[in-house]
ZAMARGU-4260 file (C-alpha; in steps of 0.2 Angstrom, whole numbers, plus 5000, padded with zeros to 4 digits):
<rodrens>
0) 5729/5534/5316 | 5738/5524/5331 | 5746/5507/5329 | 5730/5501/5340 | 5717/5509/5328
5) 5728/5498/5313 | 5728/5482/5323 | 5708/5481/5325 | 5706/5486/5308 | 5716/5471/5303
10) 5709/5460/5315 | 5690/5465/5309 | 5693/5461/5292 | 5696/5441/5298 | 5681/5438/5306
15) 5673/5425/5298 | 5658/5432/5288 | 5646/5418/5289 | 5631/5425/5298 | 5616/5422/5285
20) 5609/5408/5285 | 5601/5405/5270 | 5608/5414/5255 | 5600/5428/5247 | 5611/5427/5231
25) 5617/5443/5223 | 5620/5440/5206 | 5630/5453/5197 | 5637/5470/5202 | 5653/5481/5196
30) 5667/5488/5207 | 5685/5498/5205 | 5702/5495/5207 | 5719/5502/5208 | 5736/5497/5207
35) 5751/5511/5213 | 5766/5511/5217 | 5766/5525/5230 | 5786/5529/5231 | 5785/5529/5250
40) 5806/5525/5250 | 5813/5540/5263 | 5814/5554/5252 | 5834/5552/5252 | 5831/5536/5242
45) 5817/5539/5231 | 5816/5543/5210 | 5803/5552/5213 | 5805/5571/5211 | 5789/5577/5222
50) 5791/5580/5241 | 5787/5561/5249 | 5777/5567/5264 | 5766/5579/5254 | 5765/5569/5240
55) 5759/5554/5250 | 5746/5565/5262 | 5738/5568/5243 | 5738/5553/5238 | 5730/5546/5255
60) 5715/5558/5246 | 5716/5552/5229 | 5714/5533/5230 | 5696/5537/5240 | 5689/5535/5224
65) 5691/5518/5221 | 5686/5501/5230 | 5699/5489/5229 | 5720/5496/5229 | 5733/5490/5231
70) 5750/5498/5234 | 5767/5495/5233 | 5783/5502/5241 | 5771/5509/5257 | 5784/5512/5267
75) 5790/5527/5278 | 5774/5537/5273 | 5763/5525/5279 | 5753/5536/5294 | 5751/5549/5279
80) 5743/5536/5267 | 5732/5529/5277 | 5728/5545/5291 | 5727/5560/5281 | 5709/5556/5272
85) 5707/5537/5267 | 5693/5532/5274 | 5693/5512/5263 | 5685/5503/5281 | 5697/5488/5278
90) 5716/5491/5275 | 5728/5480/5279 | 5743/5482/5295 | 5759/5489/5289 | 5775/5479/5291
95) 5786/5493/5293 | 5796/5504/5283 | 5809/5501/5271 | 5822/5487/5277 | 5810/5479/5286
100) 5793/5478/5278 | 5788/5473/5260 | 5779/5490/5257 | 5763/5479/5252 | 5744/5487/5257
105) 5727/5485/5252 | 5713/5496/5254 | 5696/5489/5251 | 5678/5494/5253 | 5673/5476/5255
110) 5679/5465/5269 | 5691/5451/5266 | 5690/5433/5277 | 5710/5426/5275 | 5727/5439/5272
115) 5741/5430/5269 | 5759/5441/5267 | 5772/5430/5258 | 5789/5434/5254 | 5801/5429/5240
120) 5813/5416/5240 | 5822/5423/5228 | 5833/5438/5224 | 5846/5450/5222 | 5855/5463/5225
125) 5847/5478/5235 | 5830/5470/5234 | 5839/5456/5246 | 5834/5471/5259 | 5818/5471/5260
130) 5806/5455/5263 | 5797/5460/5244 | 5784/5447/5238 | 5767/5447/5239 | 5749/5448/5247
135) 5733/5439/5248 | 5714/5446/5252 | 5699/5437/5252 | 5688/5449/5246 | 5668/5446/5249
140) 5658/5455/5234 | 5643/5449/5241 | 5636/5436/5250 | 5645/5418/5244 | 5655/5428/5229
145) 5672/5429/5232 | 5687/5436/5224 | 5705/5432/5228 | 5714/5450/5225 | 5734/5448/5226
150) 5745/5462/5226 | 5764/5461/5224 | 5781/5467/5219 | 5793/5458/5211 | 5813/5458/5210
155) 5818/5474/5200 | 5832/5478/5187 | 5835/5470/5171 | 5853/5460/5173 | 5854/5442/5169
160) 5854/5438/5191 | 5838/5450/5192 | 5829/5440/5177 | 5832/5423/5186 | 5829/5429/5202
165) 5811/5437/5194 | 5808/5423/5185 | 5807/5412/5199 | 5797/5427/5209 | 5783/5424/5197
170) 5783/5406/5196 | 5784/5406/5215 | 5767/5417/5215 | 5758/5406/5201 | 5761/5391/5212
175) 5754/5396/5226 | 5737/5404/5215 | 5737/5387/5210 | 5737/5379/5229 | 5726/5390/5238
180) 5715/5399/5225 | 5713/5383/5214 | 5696/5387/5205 | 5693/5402/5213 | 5690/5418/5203
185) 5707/5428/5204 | 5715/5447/5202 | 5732/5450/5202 | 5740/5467/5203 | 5755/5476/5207
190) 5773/5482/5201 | 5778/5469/5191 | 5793/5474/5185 | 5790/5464/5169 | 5786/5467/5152
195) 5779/5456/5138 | 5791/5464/5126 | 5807/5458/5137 | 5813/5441/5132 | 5819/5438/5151
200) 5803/5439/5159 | 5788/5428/5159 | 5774/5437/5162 | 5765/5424/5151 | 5763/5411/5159
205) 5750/5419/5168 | 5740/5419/5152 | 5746/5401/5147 | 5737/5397/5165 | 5719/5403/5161
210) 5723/5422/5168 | 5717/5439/5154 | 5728/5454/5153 | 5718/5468/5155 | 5727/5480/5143
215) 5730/5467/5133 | 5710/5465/5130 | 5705/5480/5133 | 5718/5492/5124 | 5727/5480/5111
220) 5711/5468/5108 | 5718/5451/5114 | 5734/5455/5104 | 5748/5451/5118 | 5764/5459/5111
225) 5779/5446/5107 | 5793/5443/5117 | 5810/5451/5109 | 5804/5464/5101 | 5807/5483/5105
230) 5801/5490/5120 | 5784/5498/5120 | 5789/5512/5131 | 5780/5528/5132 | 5786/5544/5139
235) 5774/5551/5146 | 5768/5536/5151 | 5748/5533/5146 | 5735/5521/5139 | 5739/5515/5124
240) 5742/5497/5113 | 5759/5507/5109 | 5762/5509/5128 | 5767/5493/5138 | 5770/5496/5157
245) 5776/5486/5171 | 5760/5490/5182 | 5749/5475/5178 | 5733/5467/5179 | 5727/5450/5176
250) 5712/5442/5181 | 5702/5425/5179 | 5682/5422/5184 | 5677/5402/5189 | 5663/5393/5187
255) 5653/5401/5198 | 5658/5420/5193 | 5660/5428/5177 | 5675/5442/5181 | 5676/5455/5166
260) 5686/5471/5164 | 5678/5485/5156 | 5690/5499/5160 | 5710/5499/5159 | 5718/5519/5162
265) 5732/5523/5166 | 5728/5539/5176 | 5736/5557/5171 | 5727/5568/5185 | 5740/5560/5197
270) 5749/5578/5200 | 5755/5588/5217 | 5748/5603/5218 | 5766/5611/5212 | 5763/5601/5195
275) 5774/5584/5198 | 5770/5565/5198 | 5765/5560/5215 | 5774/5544/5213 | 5785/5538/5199
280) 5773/5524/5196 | 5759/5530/5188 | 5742/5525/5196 | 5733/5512/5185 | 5715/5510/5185
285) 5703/5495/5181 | 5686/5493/5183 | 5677/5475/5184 | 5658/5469/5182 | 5653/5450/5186
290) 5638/5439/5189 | 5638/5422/5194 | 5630/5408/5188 | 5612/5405/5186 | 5613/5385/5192
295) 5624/5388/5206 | 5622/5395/5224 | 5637/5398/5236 | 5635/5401/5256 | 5649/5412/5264
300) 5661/5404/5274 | 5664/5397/5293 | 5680/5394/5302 | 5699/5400/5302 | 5711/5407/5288
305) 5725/5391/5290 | 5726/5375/5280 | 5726/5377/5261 | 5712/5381/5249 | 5699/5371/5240
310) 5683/5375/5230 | 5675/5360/5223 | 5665/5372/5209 | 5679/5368/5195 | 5674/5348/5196
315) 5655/5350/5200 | 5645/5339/5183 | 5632/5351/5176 | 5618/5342/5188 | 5627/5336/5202
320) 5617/5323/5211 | 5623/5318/5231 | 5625/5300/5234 | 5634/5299/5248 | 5642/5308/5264
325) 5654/5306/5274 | 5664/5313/5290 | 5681/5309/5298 | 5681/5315/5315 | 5687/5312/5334
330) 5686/5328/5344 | 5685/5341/5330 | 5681/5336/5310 | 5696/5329/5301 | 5688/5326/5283
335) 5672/5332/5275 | 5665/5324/5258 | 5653/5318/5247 | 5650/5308/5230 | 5641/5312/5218
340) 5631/5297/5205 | 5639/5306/5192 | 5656/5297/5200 | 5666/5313/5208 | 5672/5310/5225
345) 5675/5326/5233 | 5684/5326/5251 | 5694/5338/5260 | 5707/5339/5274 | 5718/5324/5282
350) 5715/5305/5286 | 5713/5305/5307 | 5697/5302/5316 | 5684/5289/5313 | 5675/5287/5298
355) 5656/5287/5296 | 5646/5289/5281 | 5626/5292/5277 | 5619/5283/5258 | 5605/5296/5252
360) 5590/5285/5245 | 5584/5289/5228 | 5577/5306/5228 | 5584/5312/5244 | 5596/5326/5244
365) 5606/5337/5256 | 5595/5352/5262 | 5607/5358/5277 | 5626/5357/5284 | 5627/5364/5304
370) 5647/5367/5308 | 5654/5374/5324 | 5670/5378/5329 | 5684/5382/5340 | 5700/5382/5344
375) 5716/5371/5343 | 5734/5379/5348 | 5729/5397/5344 | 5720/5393/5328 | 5700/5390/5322
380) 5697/5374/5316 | 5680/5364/5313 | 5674/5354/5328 | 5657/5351/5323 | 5647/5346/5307
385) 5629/5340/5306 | 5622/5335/5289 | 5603/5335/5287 | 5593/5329/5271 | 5578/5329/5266
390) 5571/5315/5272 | 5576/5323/5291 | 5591/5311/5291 | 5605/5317/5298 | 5626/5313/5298
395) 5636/5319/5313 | 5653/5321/5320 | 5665/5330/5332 | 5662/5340/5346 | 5649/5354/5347
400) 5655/5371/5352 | 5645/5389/5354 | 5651/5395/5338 | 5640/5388/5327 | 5629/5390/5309
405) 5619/5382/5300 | 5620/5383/5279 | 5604/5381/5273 | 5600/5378/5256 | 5587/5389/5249
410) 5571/5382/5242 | 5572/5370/5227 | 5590/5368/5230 | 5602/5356/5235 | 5619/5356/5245
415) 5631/5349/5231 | 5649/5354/5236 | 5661/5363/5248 | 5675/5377/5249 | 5684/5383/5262
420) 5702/5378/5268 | 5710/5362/5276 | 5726/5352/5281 | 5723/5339/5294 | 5709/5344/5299
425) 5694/5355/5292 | 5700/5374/5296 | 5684/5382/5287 | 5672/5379/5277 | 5656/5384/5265
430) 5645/5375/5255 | 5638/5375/5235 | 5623/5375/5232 | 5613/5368/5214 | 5596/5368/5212
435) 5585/5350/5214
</rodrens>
């Protein structure tokens, strides 16, 4: 595929998604994932024993059967991964090959509204020589569900300097899962490099922060194994509670989504045709079902993948009831909020612009939120927002645009929250719904 071909792809996949106006709510569905690290260091340079060229044209075949993969180390093989027969209709843009890119891709069937690339700042060594870290994909399950998928690959090798400098690769990634996917539901999955078993690494704190392991729930029944003890290493390596690996997956639901897996493998038909591993990483498989809510209702989103995230679904009360709106806006919309009778005030983005505010009367309740936007030194921000309640009153600010839509809250229900990202100003934005 040319570098073109790879550039529209990419930029497809952060169109923002918003097109329906009133949401007709999935509500539960099932999907599959993989995790592998593909090996794709020039064939000078790799542990693994099969040919890199062939062995990455099979695998191009092999990961067709899942939605959702990430992969590490996709570097000099990349054309082969994803031209040979992958046909996933939204992958990410390679960064190059080794030295130059961080050899994190994702392949989804489901389109992804924000990517963000991040890389480490800490490590050592020979993983100083290539921008390692990790990746971020929006992923759309359905229309208003959301998962954050994040793929990475973490500082290797086991001395004192590689602990630290892993360590810090780990807290680094859980600080940032907690500043722009607060409350969202959440997959991580990649090449770790850690074990539970290894006294130096903290993959735990991932499940001290809300997050489930899915071997650990799956194959050892909630039993996480404890730091300092031996090994659990496995040769062949395969799924068992006896077998700990450093290809990992953890996961959280929200409010809103109930996330469970119901299949942890770690795959053995990974073979060349000559009998070898395709990668030295074996390919580990999970599969996931959720369902959302039955009192809550989430539109997708509108606007640009800047600012930092926020979902108000974590704080909503179990009846949230609107009392107040409210807009800060000049030219474009720097804050959007609301209060609720229960007490929350929720209110996103900066302090600029004028403020103007709407009190609902008793019974009245917000039925729709227009938005437009547009653009600000390269980058989509909000420009516009109209509230409408319903008693046909309406809260305005900002300058309209032609890019518009209108969330409009199905019948019997209310507009009781927001999501989306800001910073400043609004960058994009969605809205939660609860019935009347």
């Amino acid at each position: 595929m040319t570098a073109l071909k790879h550039i529209v792809r990419h930029l497809a996949a952060l169109v923002p998604l918003c097109l329906l106006h009133t949401p007709v709510q999935a509500d539960a569905g099932t999907f599959s994932t993989l995790t592998y690290n593909v090996a794709g260091l020039l064939e000078v340079f790799s542990s693994a024993d099969s040919d890199r060229q062939a062995a990455t044209e099979q695998i191009s075949c092999y990961v067709n059967e899942f939605d959702i993969v990430n992969v590490q180390e996709d570097f000099n093989y990349h054309a082969a991964l994803y031209d040979t027969c992958d046909d996933h209709a939204h992958r990410s843009a390679t960064t190059g090959g080794m030295g130059v890119g961080s050899g994190l891709n994702s392949m989804s069937r489901f389109a992804y509204t924000d990517w963000d690339r991040v890389s480490w700042d800490a490590c050592n060594g020979v993983d100083c020589l290539t921008p390692k870290g990790f990746t971020l994909a929006r992923t759309r399950l359905a229309e208003g569900v959301y998962v954050d998928i994040y793929n990475l690959h973490t500082q290797a090798q086991t001395e004192e300097a590689d602990l630290v400098a892993r360590r810090a690769d780990m807290l680094q990634l859980i600080n940032y899962i907690e500043t722009h996917s607060a409350a969202n539901a959440v997959i991580v999955m990649g090449d770790t490099n850690t074990r539970y078993t290894r006294s130096g690494d903290n993959m735990w704190e991932f499940l001290n922060r809300g997050f489930s392991d899915a071997w650990v729930d799956l194959i050892r029944s909630g039993d996480t194994p404890e730091a300092g003890i031996d090994a659990l290493v496995c040769d062949p390596k395969i799924t068992s509670a006896n077998c700990e690996i450093v290809d990992k997956i953890v996961y959280r639901g929200n409010a809103f989504i109930q996330l469970d897996a119901t299949l942890y493998d770690v795959r053995q038909d990974d073979l060349t045709y000559d009998g070898l591993k395709l990668s030295d990483h074996p390919p580990v498989q999970t599969n996931f079902s959720w369902s959302t809510a039955s009192n809550l209702q989430m539109s997708d989103f509108w606007g640009g993948p800047h600012g930092s995230g926020f979902n108000d679904v974590a704080v909503l009360p179990a009846n949230p009831v609107v009392s107040r709106v409210t807009l800060r806006a000049g030219s474009r919309i720097d804050n959007i909020g609301l209060s609720l009778s229960q007490g929350n005030v929720l209110s996103h983005g900066g302090n600029g612009g004028s403020e103007s505010s709407l009190t609902l009367n008793s019974g009245e309740y917000l039925t729709a939120l227009k938005v437009c936007s547009g653009q600000k030194n390269d980058q989509t921000r909000i420009f516009y927002a109209r509230f409408t309640t319903s008693q046909n009153r309406t809260l305005t600010g900002g300058s309209s645009t032609s890019s518009c839509t209108t969330f409009n809250a199905p019948a019997g229900w209310q507009i009781v929250g927001f999501k989306g990202r800001a910073g400043d100003e609004l960058d994009k934005i969605g809205v939660i719904y609860a019935p009347q």
